[in-house]
C-alpha angles and dihedrals in degrees: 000000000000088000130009124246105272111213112187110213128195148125132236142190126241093269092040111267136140097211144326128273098252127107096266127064111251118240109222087165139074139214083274103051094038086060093050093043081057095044086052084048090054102055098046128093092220149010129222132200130159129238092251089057083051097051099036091034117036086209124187088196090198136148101251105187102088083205082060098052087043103064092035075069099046085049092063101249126106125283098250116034109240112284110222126194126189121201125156088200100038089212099140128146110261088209096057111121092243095080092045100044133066124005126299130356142203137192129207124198153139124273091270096040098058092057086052101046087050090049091059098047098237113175099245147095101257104203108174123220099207123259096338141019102272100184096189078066092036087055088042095060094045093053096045111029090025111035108223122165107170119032119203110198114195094177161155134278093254100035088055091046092051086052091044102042090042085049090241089129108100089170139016125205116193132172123199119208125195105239131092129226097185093184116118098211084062116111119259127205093227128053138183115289144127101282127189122259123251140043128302124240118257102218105161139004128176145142122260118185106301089337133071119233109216122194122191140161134212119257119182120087133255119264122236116335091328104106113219120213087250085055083065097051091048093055097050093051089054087048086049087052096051086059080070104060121114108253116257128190085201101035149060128252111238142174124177141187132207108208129186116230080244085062087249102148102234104179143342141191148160133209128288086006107153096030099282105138090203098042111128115216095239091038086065097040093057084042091066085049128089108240088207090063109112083208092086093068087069107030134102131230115216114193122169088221123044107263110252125254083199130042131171092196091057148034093219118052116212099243076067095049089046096057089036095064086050101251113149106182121073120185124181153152111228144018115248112246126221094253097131109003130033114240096004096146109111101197089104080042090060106039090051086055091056098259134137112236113207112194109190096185095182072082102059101090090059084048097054093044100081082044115050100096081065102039093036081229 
């Protein structure tokens, strides 16, 4: 992957705080919660705190369960997941427990910040991200040199609120205890930010122990070429629908997804669904659409192949339908060969239309799956 899953983790009060203002930490969490809090450790590839959790917290961040630890060895990963700090200063004290616990460390940091942190000796590899902490490129490196798949984020509050409002966030994971702080110079988990429009996903909720675990994912799409994390989960549920396609020996597999700017789902469709031999995934998915909607100026089409710009079956292709219901944003998975039609990528299709065409190409593989009987691949 070209960057991991990043899963933000905390727990709140009822009125929204980390923590209080007195000397001690404030335990929002039980026994129960703190061990599920370990299990969702172990089965990630790293761990993220900010400067600020170092400094406040003192944390370990380990996987505690020596079962857990245990199978993560037999599973062939390291005892301990990475352990990732982020710092634009990179003013951290070399003594805090997070560089002599646990396995291997990494810090992340600006220009300036990486001369001070290896001045001070911290136990860490200090990688800088220029003048500032981009954390697109900070993700990046932790997917490709790193290779990091699943990204646990403990905190803290601004470092949550930079994730949320870049749409770098796939899953939130948020625990409500049933306590009140009530002080307004506490710190709270969300700040103020631009954040992007819609509802989130419920995924998950469930007692543990005296608190609630709450699970959601983002919805609403991405703007322009920047891909949001809710991008990611669109296109993998139009990957996933192309799996249901009926299989074909002179067509693609397809699924495809029409999404609202507010993340509200407004149609999908595969190929050949509803017996219709012919049918293209994103043609029956703007067939379920009003074509009256004013959604649809603002919407994006996720398909897991390129629509086409040619088709035999058609008179239409579907990079045609696409721009003809309005819709302006294209995000997809993999260019469409020239198996059965020449030319029949619409990306060119698309641009000339006035849309903007996203490629994630991490995708490529699950769209190919339902296909390689026909590409050989």
């Amino acid at each position: 992957m070209h960057r991991p899953y990043v899963l933000l983790s905390a727990a709140v009060s009822l009125d929204g705080y980390l923590d209080d203002t007195g000397p001690e930490r404030l335990l929002l969490s039980g026994p129960a919660d703190f061990d599920r809090v370990d299990e969702v450790r172990a089965g990630v590839d790293a761990i993220l705190v900010g400067a600020g959790t170092i400094r406040a917290d003192n944390p370990r961040l380990l996987v505690n369960s020596p079962e857990r630890r245990a199978a993560r060895i037999r599973e062939g990963r390291p005892e301990y997941p990475l352990k990732v700090a982020v710092s634009g200063s990179g003013d951290l004290d070399p003594a805090a427990r997070f560089w002599h616990t646990g396995g291997e460390k990494v810090l992340y940091t600006t220009d300036r910040g990486a001369g001070r942190a290896r001045a001070l000796g911290l136990a860490a590899d200090v990688v800088p991200l220029g003048p500032g902490v981009d954390w697109r490129r900070l993700l990046e490196h932790l997917g490709t040199v790193r290779g990091v798949r699943r990204l646990m984020v403990e905190g803290g509050g601004l470092i949550h609120t930079q994730l949320i409002t870049q749409g770098l966030a796939d899953e939130l994971q948020l625990v409500l205890a049933p306590l009140f702080v009530g002080d307004p110079d506490a710190p709270r988990l969300f700040g103020p930010g631009s954040y992007q429009g819609g509802r989130l996903r419920l995924v998950e909720t469930r007692p543990v122990g005296d608190v609630v675990l709450m699970r959601y994912e983002p919805t609403a799409p991405g703007t322009g070429t920047v891909a949001s994390a809710a991008d990611h989960h669109w296109l993998a549920l139009a990957c996933a629908l192309a799996a249901e396609c009926p299989p074909s020996g002179t067509a693609f597999s397809v699924g495809a997804v029409v999404v609202a700017a507010d993340g509200t789902e407004l149609a999908r469709g595969h190929s050949r669904e509803g017996g219709d031999p012919v049918v293209h995934a994103e043609e029956a998915a703007l067939a379920r659409t009003d074509p009256a909607d004013p959604r649809l100026a603002g919407a994006t089409v996720y398909s897991s192949l390129e629509p086409c710009a040619r088709r035999a079956s058609r008179p239409v292709p579907c990079a045609r339908l696409i721009l003809d219901a309005g819709v302006r944003r294209v995000v997809t998975a993999w260019r469409e060969p020239d198996t059965f039609v020449a030319g029949a990528d619409g990306s060119g299709v698309l641009r000339d239309g006035g849309a903007t065409v996203v490629v994630l190409p991490e995708y490529e593989e699950r769209a190919k799956a339902p296909n390689r009987h026909l590409t050989g691949g």
